[in-house]
N, C-alpha and C positions, 0 to 999 in steps of 0.2 A: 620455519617449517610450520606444516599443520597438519592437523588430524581429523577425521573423519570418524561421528560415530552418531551412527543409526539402530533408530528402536524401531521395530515392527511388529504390531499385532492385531488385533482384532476393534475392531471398534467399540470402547466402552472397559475392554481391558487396563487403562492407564496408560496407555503409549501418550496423549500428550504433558499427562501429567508428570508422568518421568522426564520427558524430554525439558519442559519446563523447571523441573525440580535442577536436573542439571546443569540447564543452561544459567541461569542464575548462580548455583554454586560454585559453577565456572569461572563464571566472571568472577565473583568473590576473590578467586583465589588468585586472581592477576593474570587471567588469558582474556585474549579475542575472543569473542565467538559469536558464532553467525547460524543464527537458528531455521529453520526451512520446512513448513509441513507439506505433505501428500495424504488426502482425505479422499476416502469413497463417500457417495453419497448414500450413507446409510445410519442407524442409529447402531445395531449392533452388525457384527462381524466382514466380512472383509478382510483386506490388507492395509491399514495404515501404517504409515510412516512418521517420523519424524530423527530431522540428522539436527545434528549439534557439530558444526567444525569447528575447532577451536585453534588458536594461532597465537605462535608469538609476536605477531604484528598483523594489521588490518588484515580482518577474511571477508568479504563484500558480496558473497554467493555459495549456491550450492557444488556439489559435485558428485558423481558418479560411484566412485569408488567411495567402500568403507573401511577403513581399520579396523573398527570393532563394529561387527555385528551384534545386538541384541536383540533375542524373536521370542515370543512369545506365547505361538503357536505352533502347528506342523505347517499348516497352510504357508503361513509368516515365513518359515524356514524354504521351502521350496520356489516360494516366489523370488523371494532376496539371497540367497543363499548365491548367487552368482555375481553380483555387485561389491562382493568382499574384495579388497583392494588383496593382492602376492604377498602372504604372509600375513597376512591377517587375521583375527581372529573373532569366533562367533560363539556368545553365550546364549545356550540354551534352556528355556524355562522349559524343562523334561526330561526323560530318562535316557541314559548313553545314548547318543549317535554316532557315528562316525564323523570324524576332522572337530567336534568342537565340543564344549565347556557344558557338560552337561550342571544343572543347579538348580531344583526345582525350588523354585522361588516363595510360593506358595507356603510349603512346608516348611524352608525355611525360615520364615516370618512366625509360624504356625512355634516353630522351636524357641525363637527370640519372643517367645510372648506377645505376638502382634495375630492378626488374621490375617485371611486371605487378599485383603484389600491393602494390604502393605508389603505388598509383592515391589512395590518399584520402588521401595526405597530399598528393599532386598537389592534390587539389580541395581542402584546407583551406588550403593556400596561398594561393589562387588565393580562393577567401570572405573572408580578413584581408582582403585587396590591394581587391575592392572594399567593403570594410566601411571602406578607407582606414585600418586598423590596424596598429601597427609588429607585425613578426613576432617579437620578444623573445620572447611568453609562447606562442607555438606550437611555438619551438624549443624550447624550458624541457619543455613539455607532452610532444614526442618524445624529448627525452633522457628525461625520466622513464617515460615507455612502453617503453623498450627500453633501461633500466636492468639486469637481469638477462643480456642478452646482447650479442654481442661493439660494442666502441664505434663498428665501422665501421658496420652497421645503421643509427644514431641519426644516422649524421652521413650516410649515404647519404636517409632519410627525411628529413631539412633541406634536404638538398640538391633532395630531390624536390618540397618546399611552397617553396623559392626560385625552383625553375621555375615551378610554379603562380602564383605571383603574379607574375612575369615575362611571362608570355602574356596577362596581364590589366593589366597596366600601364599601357595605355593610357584602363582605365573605372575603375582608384583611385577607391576616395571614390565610386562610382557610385552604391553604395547606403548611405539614410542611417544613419548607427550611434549608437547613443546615447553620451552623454559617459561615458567609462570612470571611475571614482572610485577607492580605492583596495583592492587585495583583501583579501577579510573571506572566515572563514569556510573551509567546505570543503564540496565536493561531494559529498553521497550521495544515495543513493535510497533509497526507502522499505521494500524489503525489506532493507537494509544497517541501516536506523533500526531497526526490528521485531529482528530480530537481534542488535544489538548492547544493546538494552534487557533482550534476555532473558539475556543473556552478563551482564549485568553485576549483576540479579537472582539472576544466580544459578543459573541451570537446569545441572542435570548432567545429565542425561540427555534425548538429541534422537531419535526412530525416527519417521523418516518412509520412504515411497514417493514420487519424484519426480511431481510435480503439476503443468503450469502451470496459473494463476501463479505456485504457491507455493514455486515450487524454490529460488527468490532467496534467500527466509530461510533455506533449508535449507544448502545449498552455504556460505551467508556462515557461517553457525555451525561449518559442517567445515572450516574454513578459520579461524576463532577457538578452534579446540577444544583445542590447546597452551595458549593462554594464559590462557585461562579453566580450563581443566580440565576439560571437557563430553566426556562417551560421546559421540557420535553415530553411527547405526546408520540403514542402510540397509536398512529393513525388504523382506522378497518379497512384503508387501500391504500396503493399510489395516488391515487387521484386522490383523494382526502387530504394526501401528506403534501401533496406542491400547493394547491390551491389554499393550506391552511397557512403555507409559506407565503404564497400571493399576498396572505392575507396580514400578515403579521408585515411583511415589506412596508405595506400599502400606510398601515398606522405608523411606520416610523423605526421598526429595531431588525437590528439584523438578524436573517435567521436562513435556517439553511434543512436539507433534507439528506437521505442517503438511502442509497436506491444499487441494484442492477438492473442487467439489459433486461432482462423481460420487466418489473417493475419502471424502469426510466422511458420502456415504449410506452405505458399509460399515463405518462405526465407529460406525453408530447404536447396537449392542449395545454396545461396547465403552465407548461414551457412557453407558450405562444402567447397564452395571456400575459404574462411576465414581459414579453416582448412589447405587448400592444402599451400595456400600462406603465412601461419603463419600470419595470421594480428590480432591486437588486438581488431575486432571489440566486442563491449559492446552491449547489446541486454535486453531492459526493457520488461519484458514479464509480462503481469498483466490479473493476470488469471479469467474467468468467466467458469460458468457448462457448460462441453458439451457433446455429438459432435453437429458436424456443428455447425449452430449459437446457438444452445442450449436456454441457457439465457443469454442474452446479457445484462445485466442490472443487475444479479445476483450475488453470487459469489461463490468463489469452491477453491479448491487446487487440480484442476485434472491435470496436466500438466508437474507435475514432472519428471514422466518419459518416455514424450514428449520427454522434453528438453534437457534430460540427454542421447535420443537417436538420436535425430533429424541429418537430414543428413544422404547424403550415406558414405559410409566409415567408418574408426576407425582413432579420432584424437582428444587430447586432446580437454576438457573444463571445466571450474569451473560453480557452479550454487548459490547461496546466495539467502538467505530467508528472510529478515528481518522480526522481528515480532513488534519491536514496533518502535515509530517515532525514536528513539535516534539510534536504527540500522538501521533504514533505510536510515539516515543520514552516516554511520560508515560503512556498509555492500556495500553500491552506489561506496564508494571512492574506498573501497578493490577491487570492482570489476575491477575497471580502472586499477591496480596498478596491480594486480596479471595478467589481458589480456593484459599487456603493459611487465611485468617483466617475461609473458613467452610467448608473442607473438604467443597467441591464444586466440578464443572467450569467453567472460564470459557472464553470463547472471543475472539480477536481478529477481526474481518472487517474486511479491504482487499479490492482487486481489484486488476486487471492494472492499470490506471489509476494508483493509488499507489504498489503494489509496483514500477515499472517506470520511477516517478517522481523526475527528479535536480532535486536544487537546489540553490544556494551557500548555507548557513545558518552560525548562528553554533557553535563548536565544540559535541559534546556529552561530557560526561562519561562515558567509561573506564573508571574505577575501579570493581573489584568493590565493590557495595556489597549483599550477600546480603540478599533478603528476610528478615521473621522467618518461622520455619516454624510456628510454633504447637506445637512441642513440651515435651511435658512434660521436664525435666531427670533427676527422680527419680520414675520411676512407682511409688505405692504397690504394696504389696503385694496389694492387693485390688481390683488395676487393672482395668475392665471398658471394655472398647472402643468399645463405643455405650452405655454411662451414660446416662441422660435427663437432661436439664439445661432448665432456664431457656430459654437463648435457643439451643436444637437444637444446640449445638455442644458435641460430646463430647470429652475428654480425648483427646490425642496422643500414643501414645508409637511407638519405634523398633522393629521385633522387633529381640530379642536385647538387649534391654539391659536385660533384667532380665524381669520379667510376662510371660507369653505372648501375643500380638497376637493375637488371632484373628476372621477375615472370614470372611464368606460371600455367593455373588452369592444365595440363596434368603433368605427373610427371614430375619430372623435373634433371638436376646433379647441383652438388653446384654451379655452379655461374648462375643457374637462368635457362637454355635452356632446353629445350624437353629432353625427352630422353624416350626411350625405351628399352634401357639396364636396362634386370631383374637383375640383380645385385646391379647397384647404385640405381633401385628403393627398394629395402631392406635395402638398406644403408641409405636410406633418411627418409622411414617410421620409423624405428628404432630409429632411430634420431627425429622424431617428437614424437615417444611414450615416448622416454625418458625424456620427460618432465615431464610426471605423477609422477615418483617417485619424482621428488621434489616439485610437488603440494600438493603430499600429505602430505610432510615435513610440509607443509605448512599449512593443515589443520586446519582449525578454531574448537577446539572443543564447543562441543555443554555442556553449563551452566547449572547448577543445579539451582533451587530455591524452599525451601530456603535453604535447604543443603541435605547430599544423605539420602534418606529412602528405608526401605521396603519394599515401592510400586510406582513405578515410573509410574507418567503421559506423555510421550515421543512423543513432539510435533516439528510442524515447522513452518517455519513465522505467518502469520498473528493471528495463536492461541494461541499467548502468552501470550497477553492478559486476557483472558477467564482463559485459562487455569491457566493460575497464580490467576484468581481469585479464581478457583474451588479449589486449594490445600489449599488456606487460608480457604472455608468454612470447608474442607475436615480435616483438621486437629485443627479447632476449636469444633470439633466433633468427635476430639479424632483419628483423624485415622493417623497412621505413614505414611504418604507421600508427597512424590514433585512433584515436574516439571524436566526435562531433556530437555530445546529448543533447539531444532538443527539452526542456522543462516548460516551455510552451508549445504549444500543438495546431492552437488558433487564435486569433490568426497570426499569419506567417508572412511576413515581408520581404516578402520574396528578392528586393533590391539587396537588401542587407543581407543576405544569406549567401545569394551566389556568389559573388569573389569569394569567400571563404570555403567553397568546395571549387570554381573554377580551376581546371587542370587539374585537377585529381580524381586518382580512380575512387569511388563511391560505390561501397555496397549498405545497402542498406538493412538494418538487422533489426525484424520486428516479430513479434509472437501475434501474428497473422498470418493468411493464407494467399494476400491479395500485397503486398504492403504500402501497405495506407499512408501510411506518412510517405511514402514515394509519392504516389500519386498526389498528396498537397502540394508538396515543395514541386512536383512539375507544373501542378493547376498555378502556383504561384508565380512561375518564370525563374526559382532558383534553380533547379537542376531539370538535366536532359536525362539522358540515358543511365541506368545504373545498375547493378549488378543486385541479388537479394538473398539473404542466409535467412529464412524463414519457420516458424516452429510453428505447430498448429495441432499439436497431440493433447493439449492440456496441460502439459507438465513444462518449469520456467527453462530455458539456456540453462548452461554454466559453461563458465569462462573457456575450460579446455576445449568443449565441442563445436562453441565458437570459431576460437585458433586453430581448430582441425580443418572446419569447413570452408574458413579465409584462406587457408592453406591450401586449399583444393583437395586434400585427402578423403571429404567427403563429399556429394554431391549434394549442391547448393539446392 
């Protein structure tokens, strides 16, 4: 079974900080859980969200319904106050209302010797107490949050969630919780995974521009940057942040950026010089709805075929999807390793959805384990930097370590100089397309789950989740179908894909308005005609509404 429990308030209230405080204490105590924000773009007020479902076995998405309501406004209440799951119940930071749990939170912290700013550990109290949970792994969760500062803090915020569950004492156990088993694992989210996959790869050098969503990955890497070792640089634009990337490729160390669409449209040049110059810069693209700023705070998978065009010119690049933490960890390293082993740009795509996404998973590995760079050790003496080779990839070396390195963004002849001979510029494009054909050697195929059926749900990154959960409803309800996830996006080999949807119905399920990955796998010759469950509100799937829409119960 699982639970469902949503905070809502105002912006700058504490709603993510409860949510977090929770989610972790959760885990603690031996559940699943699967954390999920909803943000306005604003600094204060609003309606924020944040739900925490918790399960006694894998939860992998959001959902609709709540168990327990917690609001922490009027607004908060009015908004959400109809998403409460049949018998559910809502605690209110305020005076009686009618159907719910009045507790003004505020005050009581004010009575436990805390202030006003220790309101959410009032209401996490007061969540254990009716989830009927002993308070062990809550306290555990506040000493560790206010470890850094003085001990009386930790023990006044205890004191504050002993009140909380004191004024509720009488509805314990109100709401049901699933069996707690024993804690596994640790909580991160998906821009802490993306991050710490490239820390461990190996990236020295970070220049970005804050982005959201994609600040998560950034922030977490200046904040790992001692112990890995990583520059990271706070570029005054997009365009500062790729070209400083160009720039660090060019000398020899991996490194990488993190951007959205509107930020990732002002590095289309800086994208192209990457292409001209073969360098492996890596590109964290974390997608929100748009155009222009759209929703900035939202989320979407519009960007696809952005990314997969961006830039003037025709010059290879890879694109990766990850859909859940354990690929987002797997899909970050590929990325390095495929823009390194074929000396061109890769790029990551999440959106606010994943990057913002907590879950209890099993530990990941830490350990620097440096990608290979593709360098030459000993560059002959008669080293040329774009060489024509066989399979487009030309010889690596460092400047300064001997031969002279020499680029140019204008075309250029093999060992590096201008050139305006149409001839050797055929010869050198040629030679950078021929990289394709052995990326697509390369090709990551896209997973079944839980094996091939009938009727294929054919998704990519961040709707794995959902989506896996819709096929479990989907086929507990008798119906023959799966999942097909795509964790690569580009390119797409299209030979290898179609028998694996041949003769089966395909709908395709994307958080777009067009769906984009349809139209690749058609531009690629895998699939013809298909069917599409499409979201484009800002806000991710969940699995139910999914299995509803497959269902035909709602209109596609």
């Amino acid at each position: 079974m699982d639970t469902n429990i949503r905070i809502c308030g105002e912006a700058g209230q504490g709603v993510q900080t409860t949510g977090d405080l929770l989610t972790h204490a959760l885990a603690a105590a031996g559940l699943h859980v699967c954390a999920t924000q909803g943000y306005m773009s604003r600094i204060r007020g609003g309606v924020n969200s944040f739900d925490v479902r918790i399960g006694d076995a894998e939860v992998l998405g959001a959902r609709v319904p709540a168990e327990l309501l917690v609001v922490f406004t009027r607004e908060a209440l009015d908004n959400c106050r109809s998403s409460v799951a049949e018998g559910g119940l809502v605690l209110f930071d305020g005076q009686a209302d009618d159907g719910v749990i009045a507790l003004e939170m505020a005050k009581a912290a004010a009575a436990a010797g805390g202030s006003a700013l220790m309101a959410n550990a009032v209401a996490a109290g007061a969540v254990y107490a009716l989830l009927g949970l002993d308070l062990g792994s809550l306290r555990a969760a506040l000493s560790k949050q206010f470890a850094k500062k003085d001990e009386s803090v930790a023990r006044t915020n205890i004191a504050c969630a002993e009140k909380g569950a004191e004024l509720v004492a009488a509805r314990r156990g109100a709401v049901k919780c699933p069996k707690p088993g024993q804690p596994f694992g640790a909580v991160v989210s998906g821009s802490e995974t993306v991050g710490l996959a490239a820390a461990v790869a190996g990236v020295k050098v970070v220049s970005s521009y804050p982005m959201t969503p994609s600040t998560g990955v950034f922030t977490w890497l200046a904040g790992a940057a001692d112990r890995y070792g990583i520059v990271v640089e706070q570029a005054e634009d997009e365009i500062a942040a790729i070209n400083m990337v160009c720039g660090a490729t060019y000398a020899g160390v991996p490194a990488m950026t993190t951007t959205s669409g509107g930020g990732f449209a002002l590095m289309a040049e800086g994208l192209s010089l990457a292409g001209m110059c073969e360098l492996p810069a890596v590109i964290l693209l974390s997608q929100r709805p748009a155009p222009a700023t759209g929703l900035p705070t939202r989320t979407g998978q519009e960007d696809l075929l952005f990314a997969a065009h961006a830039g003037h010119g025709e010059f290879p690049r890879a694109i990766f999807a990850p859909g859940s933490l354990a690929q987002a960890y797997d899909l970050t390293r590929r990325a390095f390793e495929t823009a390194h082993r074929w000396q061109t740009p890769a790029m990551i795509l999440i959106d606010q959805f994943l990057a913002d996404l907590q879950r209890n998973v099993a530990p990941m590995d830490e350990t620097l384990r440096p990608i290979d760079r593709g360098l030459l050790d000993v560059p002959p003496a008669d080293y040329r930097r774009y060489a024509v080779t066989k399979n487009g990839v030309s010889p690596r070396a460092i400047p300064g370590a001997g031969p002279f390195v020499i680029t140019d963004s204008d075309e250029h002849t093999a060992d590096g100089h201008l050139t305006e001979d149409l001839a050797v510029r055929v010869e050198q494009q040629d030679k950078r397309l021929r990289k394709c054909k052995g990326m697509l050697a390369e090709f990551l195929l896209p997973e079944f789950y839980p094996a091939p059926a009938a009727e294929v749900l054919a998704c990519w990154g961040s709707t794995w989740g959902p989506c896996r959960e819709a096929v479990d409803l989907l086929r507990a309800a008798g119906r023959d179908v799966c999942m097909l996830h795509f964790g690569q996006v580009w390119p797409i080999d299209g030979r290898r894909v179609k028998p694996m949807v041949a003769g089966r119905k395909v709908t395709m399920v994307e958080g777009n308005a067009t769906a984009q990955l349809g139209s690749v796998l058609k531009g690629a010759g895998a699939l013809g005609r298909f069917k599409a469950i499409l979201r484009y509100d800002g806000l991710p799937f969940t699995g139910p509404e999914i299995a509803e829409r497959a269902a035909g119960r709602v209109k596609s």
